[in-house]
N, C-alpha and C positions, 0 to 999 in steps of 0.2 A: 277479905281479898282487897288488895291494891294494886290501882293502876296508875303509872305517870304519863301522861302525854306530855310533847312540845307542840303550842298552840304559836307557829308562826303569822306572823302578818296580825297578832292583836297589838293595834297600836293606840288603844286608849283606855287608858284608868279607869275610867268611869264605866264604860261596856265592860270591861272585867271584874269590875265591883258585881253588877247587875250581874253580870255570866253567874258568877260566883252565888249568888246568893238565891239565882234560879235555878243551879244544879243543884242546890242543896235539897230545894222542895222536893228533885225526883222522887219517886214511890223506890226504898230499895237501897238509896245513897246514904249512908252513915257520917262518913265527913269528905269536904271536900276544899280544897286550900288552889289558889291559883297568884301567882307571883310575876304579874306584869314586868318588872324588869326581865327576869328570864324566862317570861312565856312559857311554864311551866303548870300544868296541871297536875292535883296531886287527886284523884279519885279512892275512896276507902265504900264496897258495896258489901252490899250478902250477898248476892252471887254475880254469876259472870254476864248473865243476861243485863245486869242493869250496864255492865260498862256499853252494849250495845246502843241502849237510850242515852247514855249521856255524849256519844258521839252525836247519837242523829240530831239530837239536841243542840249541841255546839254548831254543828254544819247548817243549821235552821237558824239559829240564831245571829251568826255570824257567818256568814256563804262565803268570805275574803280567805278566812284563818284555815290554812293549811295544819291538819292535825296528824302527826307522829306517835309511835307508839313506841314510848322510850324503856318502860320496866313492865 
């Protein structure tokens, strides 16, 4: 299963580096890609319950970045 958010308001490389590399660790996340130019999350899980974590995830880690649920 794949999901894409638009993570507005990440305005820096470096917390997206991190973001990125902490979504990965989820229990459940397969691959996960994030493109600071276009504030684009790319989520790939085994099921639908993880994309639930990786929001609450992003909103904990980042409380600025308004999250969309683009695909």
């Amino acid at each position: 299963m794949k999901r894409v958010y638009k993570l507005e308001g990440l305005d820096c490389a470096d917390c997206t580096a991190k973001l990125e590399r902490a979504i990965a660790k989820l229990e459940g996340v397969e691959k996960v890609g994030i493109n600071f130019i276009t504030q684009k999350c790319s989520v790939e899980a085994l099921d639908e319950d993880v994309f639930d974590k990786v929001e609450k995830f992003i909103v904990k880690q980042e409380p600025d970045v308004e999250i969309t649920v683009l695909q």
